[in-house]
GULUMMAR-665614 format. One line per 2 residues: number of its first residue (from 1); their letters; for each residue y, z, x of N, C-alpha, C. Coordinates in steps of 0.02 Angstrom, whole numbers, plus 50000, padded with zeros to 5 digits. Atoms other than C-alpha are relative to their C-alpha. Layout:
// residues N
NUM> a> Y:Z:X:Y:Z:X:Y:Z:X  ... .
This chain:
// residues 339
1> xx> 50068:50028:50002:55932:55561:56106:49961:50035:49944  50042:49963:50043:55816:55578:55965:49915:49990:50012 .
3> xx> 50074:49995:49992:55640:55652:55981:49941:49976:49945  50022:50012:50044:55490:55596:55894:49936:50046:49996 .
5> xx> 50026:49928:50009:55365:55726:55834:49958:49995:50068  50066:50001:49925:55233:55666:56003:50048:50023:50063 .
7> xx> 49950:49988:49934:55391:55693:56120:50010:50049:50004  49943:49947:50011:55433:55855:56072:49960:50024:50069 .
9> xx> 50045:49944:49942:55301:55960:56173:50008:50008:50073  49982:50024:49932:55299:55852:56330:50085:50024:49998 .
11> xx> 49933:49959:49993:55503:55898:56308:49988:50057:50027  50005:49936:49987:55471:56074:56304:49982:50019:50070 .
13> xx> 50058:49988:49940:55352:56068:56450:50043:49985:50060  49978:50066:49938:55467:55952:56558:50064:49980:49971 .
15> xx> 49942:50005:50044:55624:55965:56485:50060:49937:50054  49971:50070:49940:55744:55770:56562:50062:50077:50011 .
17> xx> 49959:49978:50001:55858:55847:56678:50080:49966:49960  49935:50042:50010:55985:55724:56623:50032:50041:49930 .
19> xx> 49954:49973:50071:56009:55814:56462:50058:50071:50014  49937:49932:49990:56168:55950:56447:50001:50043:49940 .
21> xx> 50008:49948:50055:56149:56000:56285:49954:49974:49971  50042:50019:50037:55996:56017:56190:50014:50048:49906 .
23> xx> 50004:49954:50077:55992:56071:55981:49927:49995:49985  50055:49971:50037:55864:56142:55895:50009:50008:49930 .
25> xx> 50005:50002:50050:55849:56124:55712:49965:49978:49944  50051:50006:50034:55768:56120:55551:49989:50050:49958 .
27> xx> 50022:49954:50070:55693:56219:55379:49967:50074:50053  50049:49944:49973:55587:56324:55509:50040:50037:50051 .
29> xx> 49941:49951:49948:55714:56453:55591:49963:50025:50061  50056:49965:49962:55552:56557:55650:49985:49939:50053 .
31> xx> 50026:50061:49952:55510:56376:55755:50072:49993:50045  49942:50003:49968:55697:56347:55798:49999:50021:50061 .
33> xx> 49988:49941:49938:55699:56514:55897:49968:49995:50034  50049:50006:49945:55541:56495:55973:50015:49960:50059 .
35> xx> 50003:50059:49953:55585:56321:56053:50073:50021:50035  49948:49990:49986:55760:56368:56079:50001:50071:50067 .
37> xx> 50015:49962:49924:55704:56514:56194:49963:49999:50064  50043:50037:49959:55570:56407:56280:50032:49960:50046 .
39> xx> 49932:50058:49961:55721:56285:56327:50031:50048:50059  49983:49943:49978:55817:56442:56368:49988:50015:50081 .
41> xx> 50054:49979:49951:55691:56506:56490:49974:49951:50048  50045:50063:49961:55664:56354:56579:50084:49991:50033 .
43> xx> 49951:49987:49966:55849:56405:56654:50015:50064:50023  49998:49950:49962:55855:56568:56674:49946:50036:49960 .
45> xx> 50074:49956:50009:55715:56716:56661:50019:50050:49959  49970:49931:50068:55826:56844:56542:50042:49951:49969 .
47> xx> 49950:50025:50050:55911:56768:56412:50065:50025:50011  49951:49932:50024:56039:56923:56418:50021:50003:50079 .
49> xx> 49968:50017:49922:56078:56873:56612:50075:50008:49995  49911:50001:50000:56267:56934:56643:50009:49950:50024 .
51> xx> 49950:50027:49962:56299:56816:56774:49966:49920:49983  50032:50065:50032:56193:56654:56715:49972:49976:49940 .
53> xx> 50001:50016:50093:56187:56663:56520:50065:50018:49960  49946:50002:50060:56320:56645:56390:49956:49996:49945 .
55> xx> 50029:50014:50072:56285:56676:56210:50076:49989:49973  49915:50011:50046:56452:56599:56095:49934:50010:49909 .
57> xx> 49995:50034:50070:56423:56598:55891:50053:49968:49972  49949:50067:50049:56491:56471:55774:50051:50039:49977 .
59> xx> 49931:49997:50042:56627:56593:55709:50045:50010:50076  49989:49997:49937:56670:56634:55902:50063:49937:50022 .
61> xx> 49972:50064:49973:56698:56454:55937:50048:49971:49935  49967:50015:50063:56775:56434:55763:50069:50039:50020 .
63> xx> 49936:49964:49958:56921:56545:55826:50030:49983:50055  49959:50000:49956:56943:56503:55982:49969:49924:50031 .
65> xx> 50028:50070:49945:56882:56310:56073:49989:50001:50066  49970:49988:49948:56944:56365:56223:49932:50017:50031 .
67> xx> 50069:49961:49972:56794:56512:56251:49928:49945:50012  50047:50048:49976:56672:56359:56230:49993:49968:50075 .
69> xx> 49968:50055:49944:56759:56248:56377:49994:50040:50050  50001:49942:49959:56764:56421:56473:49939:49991:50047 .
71> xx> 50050:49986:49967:56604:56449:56478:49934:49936:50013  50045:50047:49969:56525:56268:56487:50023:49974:50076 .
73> xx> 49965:50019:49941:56647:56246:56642:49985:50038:50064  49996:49958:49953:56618:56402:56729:49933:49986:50046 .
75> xx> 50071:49979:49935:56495:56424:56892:49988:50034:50010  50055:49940:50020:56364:56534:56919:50035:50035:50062 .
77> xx> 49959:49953:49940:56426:56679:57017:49937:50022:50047  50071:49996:49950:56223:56696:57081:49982:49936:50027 .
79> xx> 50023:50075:49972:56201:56523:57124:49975:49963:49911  50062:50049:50032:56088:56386:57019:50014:49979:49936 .
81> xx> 49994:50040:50057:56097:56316:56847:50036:50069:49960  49986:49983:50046:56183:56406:56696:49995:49991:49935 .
83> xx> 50058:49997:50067:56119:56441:56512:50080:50010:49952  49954:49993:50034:56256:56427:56385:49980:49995:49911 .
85> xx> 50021:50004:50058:56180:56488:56193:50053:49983:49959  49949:49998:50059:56258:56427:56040:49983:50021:49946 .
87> xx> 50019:49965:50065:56193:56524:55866:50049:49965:49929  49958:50032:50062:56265:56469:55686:50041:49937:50015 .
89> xx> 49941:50067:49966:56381:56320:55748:50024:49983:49934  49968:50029:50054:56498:56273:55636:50029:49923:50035 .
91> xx> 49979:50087:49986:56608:56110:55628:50071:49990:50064  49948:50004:49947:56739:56136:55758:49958:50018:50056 .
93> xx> 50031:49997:49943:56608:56173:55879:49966:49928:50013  50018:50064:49982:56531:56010:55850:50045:49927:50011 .
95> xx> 49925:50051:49941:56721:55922:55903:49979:50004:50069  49987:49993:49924:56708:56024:56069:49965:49963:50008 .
97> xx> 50070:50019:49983:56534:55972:56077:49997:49937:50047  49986:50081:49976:56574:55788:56094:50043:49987:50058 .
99> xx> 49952:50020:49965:56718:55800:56184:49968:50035:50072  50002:49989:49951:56635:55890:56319:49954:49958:49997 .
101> xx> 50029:50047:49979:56476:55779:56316:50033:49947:50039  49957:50077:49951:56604:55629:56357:50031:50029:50050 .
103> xx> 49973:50002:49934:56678:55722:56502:49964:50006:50052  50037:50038:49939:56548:55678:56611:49981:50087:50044 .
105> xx> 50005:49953:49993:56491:55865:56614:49968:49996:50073  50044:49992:49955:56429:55948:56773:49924:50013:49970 .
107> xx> 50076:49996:50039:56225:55949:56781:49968:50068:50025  50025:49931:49995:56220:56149:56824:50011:50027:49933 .
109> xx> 49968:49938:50069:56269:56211:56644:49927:49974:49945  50024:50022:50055:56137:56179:56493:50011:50035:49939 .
111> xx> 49975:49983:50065:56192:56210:56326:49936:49991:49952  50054:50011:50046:56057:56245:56203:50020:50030:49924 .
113> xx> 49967:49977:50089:56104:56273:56011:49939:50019:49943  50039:49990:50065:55995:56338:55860:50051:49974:49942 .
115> xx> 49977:50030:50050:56044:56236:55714:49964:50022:49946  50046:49997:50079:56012:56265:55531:49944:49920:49981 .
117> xx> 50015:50050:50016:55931:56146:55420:50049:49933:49991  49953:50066:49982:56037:55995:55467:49970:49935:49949 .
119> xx> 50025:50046:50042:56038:55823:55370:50009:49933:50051  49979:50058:49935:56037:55655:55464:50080:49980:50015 .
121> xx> 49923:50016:49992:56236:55635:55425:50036:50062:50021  49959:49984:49949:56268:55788:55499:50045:50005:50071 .
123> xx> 49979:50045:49927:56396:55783:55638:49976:50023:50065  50042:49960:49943:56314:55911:55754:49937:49952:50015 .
125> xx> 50079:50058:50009:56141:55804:55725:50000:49928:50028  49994:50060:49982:56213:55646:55746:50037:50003:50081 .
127> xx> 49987:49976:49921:56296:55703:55910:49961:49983:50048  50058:49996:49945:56147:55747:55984:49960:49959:50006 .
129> xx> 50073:50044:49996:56028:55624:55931:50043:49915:50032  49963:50068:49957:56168:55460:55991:50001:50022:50076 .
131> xx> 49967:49982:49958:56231:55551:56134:49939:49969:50049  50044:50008:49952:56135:55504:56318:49971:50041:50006 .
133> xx> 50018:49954:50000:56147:55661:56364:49992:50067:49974  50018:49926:50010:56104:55763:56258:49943:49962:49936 .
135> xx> 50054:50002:50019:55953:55791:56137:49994:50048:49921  50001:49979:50061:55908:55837:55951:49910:50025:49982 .
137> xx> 50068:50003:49995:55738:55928:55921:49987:50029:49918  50015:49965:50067:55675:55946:55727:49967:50047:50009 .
139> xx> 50055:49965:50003:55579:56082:55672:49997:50000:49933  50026:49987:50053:55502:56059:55523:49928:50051:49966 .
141> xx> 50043:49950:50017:55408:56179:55406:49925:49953:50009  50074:50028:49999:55214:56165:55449:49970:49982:49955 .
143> xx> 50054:50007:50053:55070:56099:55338:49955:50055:50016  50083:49946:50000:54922:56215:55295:49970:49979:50072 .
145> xx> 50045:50008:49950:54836:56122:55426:50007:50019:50062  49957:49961:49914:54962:56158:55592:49989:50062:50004 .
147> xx> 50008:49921:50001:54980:56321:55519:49937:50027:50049  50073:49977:49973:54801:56343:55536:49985:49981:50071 .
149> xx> 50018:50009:49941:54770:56281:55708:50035:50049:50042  49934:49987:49951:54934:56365:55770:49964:50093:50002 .
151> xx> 50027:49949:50028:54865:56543:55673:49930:50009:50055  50044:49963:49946:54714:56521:55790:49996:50011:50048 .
153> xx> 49981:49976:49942:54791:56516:55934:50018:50066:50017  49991:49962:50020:54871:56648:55907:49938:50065:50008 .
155> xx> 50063:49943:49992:54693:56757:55867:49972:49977:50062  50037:50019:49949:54616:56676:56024:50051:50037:50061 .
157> xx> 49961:49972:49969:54782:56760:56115:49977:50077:49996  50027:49919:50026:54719:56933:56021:49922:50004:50031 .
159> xx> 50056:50013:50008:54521:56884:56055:49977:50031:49937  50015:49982:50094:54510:56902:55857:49969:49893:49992 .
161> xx> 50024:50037:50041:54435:56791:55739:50016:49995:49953  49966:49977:50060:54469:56745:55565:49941:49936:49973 .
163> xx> 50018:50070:50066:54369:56663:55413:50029:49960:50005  49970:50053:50005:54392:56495:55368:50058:50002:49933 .
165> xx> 49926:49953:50064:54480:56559:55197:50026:50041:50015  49943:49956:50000:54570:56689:55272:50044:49947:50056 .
167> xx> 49944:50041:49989:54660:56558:55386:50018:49952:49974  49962:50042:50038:54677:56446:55248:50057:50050:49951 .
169> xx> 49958:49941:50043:54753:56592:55139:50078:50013:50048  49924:49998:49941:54882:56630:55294:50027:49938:50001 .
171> xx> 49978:50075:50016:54917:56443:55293:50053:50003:49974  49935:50012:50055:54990:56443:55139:50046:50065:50002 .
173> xx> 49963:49941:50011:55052:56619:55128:50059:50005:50052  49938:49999:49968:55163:56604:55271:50044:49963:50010 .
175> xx> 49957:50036:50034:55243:56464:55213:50043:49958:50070  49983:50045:49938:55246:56357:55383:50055:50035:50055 .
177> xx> 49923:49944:49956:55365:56518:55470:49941:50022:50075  50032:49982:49935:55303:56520:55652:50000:50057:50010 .
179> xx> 49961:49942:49978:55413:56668:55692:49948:50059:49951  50051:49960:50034:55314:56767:55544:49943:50014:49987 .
181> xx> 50070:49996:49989:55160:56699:55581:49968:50051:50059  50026:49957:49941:55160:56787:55760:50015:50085:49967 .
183> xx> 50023:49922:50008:55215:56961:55676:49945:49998:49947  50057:49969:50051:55072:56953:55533:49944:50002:50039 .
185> xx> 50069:50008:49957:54937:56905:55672:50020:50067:50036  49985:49950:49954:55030:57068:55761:49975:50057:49937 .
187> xx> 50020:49937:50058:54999:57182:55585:49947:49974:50002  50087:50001:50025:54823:57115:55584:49969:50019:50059 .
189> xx> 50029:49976:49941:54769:57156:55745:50016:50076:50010  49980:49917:50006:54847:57322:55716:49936:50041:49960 .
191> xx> 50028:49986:50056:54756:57323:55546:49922:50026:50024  50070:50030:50003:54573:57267:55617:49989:50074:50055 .
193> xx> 50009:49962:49955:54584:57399:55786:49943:49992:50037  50049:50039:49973:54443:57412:55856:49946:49978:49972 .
195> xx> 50045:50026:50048:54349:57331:55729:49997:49907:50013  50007:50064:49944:54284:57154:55828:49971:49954:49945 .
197> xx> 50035:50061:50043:54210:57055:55673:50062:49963:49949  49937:50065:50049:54316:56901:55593:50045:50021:49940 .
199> xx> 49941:49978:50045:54468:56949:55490:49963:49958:49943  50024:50023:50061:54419:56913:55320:50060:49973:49959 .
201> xx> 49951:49988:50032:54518:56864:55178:50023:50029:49966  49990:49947:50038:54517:57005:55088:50045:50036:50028 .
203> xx> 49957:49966:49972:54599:57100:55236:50050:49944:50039  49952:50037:49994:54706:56957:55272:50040:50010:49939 .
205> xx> 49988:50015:50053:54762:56968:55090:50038:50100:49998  49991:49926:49988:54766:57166:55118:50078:50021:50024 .
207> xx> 49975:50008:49931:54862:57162:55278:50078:49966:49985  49936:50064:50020:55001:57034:55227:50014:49977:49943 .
209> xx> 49970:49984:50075:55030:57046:55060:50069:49997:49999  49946:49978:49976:55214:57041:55044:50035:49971:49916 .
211> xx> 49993:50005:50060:55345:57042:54906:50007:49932:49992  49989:50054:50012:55400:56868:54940:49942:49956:49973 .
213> xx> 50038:50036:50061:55221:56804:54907:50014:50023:49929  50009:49990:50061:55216:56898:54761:50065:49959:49937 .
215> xx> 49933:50029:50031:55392:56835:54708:49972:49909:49988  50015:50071:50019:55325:56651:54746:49919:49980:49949 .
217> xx> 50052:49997:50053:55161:56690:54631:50028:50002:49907  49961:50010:50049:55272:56748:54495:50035:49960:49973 .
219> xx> 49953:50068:50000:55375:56594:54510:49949:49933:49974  50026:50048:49992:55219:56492:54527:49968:49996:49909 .
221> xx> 50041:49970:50064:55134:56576:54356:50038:49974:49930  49941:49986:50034:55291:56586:54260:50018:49931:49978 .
223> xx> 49980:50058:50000:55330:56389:54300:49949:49966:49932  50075:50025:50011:55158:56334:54240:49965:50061:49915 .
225> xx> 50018:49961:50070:55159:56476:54095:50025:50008:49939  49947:50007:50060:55285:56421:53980:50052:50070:49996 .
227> xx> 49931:49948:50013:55419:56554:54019:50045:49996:50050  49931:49997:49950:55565:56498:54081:50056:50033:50029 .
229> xx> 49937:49966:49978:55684:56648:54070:49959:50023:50069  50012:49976:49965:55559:56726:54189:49986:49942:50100 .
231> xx> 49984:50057:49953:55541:56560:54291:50056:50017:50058  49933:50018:49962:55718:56541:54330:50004:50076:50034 .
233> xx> 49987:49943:49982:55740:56738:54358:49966:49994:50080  50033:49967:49927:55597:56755:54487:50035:49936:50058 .
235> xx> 49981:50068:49978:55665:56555:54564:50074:50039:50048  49952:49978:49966:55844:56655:54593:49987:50050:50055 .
237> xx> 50017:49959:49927:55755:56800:54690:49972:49975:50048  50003:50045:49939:55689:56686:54821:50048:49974:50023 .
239> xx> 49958:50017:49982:55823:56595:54828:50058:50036:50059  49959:49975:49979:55914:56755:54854:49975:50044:50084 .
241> xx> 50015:49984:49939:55804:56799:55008:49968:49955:50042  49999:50062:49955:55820:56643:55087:49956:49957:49991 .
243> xx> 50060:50040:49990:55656:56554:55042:50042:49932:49989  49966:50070:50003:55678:56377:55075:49978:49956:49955 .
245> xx> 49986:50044:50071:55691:56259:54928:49932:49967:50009  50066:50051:49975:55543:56119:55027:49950:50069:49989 .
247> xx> 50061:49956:50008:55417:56303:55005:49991:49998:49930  49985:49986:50062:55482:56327:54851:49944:49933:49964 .
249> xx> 50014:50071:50021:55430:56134:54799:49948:49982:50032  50083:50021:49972:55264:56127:54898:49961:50049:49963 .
251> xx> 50050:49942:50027:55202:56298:54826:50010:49959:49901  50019:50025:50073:55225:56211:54638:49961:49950:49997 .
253> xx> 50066:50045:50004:55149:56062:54672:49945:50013:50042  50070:49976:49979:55007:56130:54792:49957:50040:49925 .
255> xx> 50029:49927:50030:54985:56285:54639:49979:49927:49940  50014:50049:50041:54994:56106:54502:49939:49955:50008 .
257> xx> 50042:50047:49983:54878:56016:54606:49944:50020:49998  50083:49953:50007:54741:56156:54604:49984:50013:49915 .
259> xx> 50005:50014:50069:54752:56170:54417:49964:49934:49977  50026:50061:50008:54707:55987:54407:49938:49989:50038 .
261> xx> 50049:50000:49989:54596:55986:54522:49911:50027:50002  50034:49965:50010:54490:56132:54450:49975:49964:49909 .
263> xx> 49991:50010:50084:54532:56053:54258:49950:49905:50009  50061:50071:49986:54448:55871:54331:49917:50019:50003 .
265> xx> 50088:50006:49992:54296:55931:54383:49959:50038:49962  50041:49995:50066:54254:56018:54225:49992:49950:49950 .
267> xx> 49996:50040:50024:54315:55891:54146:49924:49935:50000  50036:50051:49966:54212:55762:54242:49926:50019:50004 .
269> xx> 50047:49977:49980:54065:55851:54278:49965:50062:49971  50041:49935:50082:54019:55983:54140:50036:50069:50028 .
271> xx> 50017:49940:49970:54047:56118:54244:50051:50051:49981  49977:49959:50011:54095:56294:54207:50056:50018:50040 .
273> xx> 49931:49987:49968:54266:56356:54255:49988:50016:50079  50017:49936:49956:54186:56492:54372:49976:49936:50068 .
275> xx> 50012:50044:49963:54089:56335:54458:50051:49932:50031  49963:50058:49960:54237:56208:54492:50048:50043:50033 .
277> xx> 49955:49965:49967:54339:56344:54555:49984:49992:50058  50049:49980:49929:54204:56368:54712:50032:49954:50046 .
279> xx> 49967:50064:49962:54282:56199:54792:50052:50027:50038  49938:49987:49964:54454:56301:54829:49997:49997:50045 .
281> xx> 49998:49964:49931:54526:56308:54989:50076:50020:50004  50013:49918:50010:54601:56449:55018:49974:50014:49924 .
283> xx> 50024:50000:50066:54493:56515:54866:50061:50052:49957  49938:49983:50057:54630:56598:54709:49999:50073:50023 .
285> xx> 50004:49920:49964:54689:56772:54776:49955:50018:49917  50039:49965:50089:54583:56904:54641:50065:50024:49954 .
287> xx> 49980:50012:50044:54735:56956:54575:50040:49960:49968  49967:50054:50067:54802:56787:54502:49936:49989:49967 .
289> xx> 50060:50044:50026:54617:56743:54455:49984:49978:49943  49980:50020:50055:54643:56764:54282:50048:49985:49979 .
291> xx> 49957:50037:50028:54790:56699:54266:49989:49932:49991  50018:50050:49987:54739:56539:54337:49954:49986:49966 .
293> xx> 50053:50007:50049:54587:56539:54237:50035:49976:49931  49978:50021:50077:54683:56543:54075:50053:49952:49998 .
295> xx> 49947:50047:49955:54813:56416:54162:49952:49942:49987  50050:50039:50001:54660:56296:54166:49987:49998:49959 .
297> xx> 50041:50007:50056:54587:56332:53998:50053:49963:49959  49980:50013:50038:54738:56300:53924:50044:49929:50003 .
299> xx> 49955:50068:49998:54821:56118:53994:49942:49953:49993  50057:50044:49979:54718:55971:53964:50026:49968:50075 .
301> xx> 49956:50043:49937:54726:55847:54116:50034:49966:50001  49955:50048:49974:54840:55742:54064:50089:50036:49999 .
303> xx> 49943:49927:49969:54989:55891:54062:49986:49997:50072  50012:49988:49962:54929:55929:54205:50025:49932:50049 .
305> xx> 49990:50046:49964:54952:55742:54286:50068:49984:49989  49934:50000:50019:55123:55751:54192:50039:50026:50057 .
307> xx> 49983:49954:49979:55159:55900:54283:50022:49962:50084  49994:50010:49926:55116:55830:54469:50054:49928:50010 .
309> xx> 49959:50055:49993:55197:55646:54431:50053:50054:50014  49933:49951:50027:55363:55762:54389:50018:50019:50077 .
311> xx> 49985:49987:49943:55333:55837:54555:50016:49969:50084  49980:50067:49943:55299:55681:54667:50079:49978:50005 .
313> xx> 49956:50030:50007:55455:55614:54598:50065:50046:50035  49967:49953:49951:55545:55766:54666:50002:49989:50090 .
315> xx> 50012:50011:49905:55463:55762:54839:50025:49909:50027  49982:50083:49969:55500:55564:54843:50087:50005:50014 .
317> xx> 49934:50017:50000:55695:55602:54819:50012:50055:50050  49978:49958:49917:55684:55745:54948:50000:49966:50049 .
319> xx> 50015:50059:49961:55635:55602:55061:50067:49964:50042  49931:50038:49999:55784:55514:55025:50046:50048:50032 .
321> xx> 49930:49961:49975:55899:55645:55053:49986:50056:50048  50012:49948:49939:55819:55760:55179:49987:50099:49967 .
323> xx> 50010:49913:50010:55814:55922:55074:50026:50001:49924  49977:50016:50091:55812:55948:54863:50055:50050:50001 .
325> xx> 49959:49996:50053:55960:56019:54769:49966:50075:49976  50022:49947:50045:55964:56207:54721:49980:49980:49925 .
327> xx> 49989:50013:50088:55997:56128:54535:49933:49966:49988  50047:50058:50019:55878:55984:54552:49922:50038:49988 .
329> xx> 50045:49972:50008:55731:56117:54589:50001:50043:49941  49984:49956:50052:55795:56228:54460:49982:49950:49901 .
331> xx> 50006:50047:50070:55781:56071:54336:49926:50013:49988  50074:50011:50005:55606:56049:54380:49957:50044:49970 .
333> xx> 50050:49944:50003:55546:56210:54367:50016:50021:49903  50012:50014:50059:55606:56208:54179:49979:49946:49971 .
335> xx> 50073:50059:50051:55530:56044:54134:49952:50014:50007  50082:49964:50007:55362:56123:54192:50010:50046:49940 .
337> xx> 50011:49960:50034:55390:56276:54093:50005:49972:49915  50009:50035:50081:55427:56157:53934:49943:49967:50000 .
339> x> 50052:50070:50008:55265:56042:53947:49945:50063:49970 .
């Protein structure tokens, strides 16, 4: 069965018994886990239960089939339902998978899986989302805007507060990662102590600073600054600490789109750099400020509309295919740095 983004919650909340195995997957790992332990927990009360939780991983079940069948077969030696985790899954787990769905499983066992970023023709994916019983739940990376709602929950859990630019600033900076959103709201509440007035963005900016922004600033600068060796360089160190390709490709065209939209309304409207900047939201951390400044002085707007077409056309073929192309982003980010 496949969910649609209004179903998920009610799921969560009220999970059909009819289902036997549920997956979890998607760009947002930090979301994965969350929901995946929410499922979890809605069978037994410790994850780490000897006698009513199994944890297998994908190289586990990659070795052996058997240990799967084991432990979706076995009965609880305390009584009541049984929790059977699956982590990494590879492709011989998603044979058993099927083959036990069709044997008309007992309805004491639930199998819950964390999946990577899956594509619709995966076979794990497609499993879950045909199958009766069983169930496929995306998690896709947030927009600024979820972020932000999700971010205030979150401080309303702390009884904190936060500017309206310092939770647009976290927005973007955490790059739609649930899982990282709850530890930075945990370093800021550390940060603030007992200091009871609205997180700012300065000490949001303070507080959570981290190299990966800085890595995706450098990336963003670099793209947009005509230097491609340094482009591609900083492009591979993300890469090489996992950032996901869809951040990668929202933070260029979000960082393209503020350029233009700062370079219009001087354009349009007389106004001094300093004055079309004021519009931002989240406003330009201080230290890119001059970069961005001289980023602006120096594209007219129609570079600049070059730039974002270039990027639509990207996000339209991610569409198509569910997730861009190390190469294809790698193209992009040198045709910016040539324009």
């Amino acid at each position: 069965m496949k969910l649609t983004f209004r179903q998920i919650d009610p799921f969560l909340k009220n999970p059909d018994p009819k289902m036997r195995a549920i997956l979890v997957y998607g760009p947002d790992q930090g979301l994965v886990k969350e929901r995946a332990e929410i499922l979890g927990k809605k069978v037994v009360a410790d994850l780490n239960d000897p006698f009513n939780a199994a944890h297998l991983t994908g190289d586990i079940i990659e070795d052996d089939q058997a240990r799967f069948f084991d432990e979706v077969n076995a009965q609880s030696l305390m009584g009541g339902m049984r929790l059977v985790r699956i982590t990494a899954p590879g492709s011989k787990f998603a044979v058993a998978l099927k083959d036990w769905l069709k044997s008309n499983p007992n309805d004491e066992t639930l199998v819950v899986i964390e999946g990577g970023d899956l594509r619709p023709r995966d076979a794990l994916r497609k499993i879950c989302e045909e199958a009766d019983n069983a169930t496929a739940i995306p998690c896709y990376i947030q927009d600024e805007r979820d972020m932000g709602r999700f971010l205030r929950e979150l401080l309303t859990e702390k009884n904190r507060a936060a500017a309206n630019d310092a939770i647009a600033w976290l927005g973007i900076a955490l790059k739609g990662d649930r899982g990282r959103a709850r530890m930075e709201i945990e370093k800021l509440d550390l940060y603030k102590g007992n200091d009871t007035t609205p997180i700012t963005i300065a000490e949001a900016q303070e507080a959570c600073g981290d190299s990966g922004s800085q890595n995706i600033n450098d990336l963003l600068y670099a793209a947009t600054g005509r230097n491609p060796q340094k482009a591609i360089a900083t492009y591979n160190k993300l890469l090489a600490e996992d950032t996901e390709l869809i951040i990668i490709l929202r933070s260029l065209q979000n960082h393209v789109r503020r350029l233009h939209q700062v370079k219009a309304k001087m354009d349009d409207q007389s106004l001094p750099i300093e004055a079309a900047m004021k519009g931002l939201q989240p406003p330009i951390f201080f230290k890119v400020e001059d970069m961005f400044k001289s980023q602006v002085n120096k594209f007219p707007s129609t570079v600049l509309r070059k730039m974002l077409a270039r990027l639509n056309e990207i996000e339209a073929e991610t569409k198509r295919t569910g997730t861009p192309s190390q190469t294809l982003v790698a193209e992009t980010i040198l045709k910016l740095a040539s324009m």
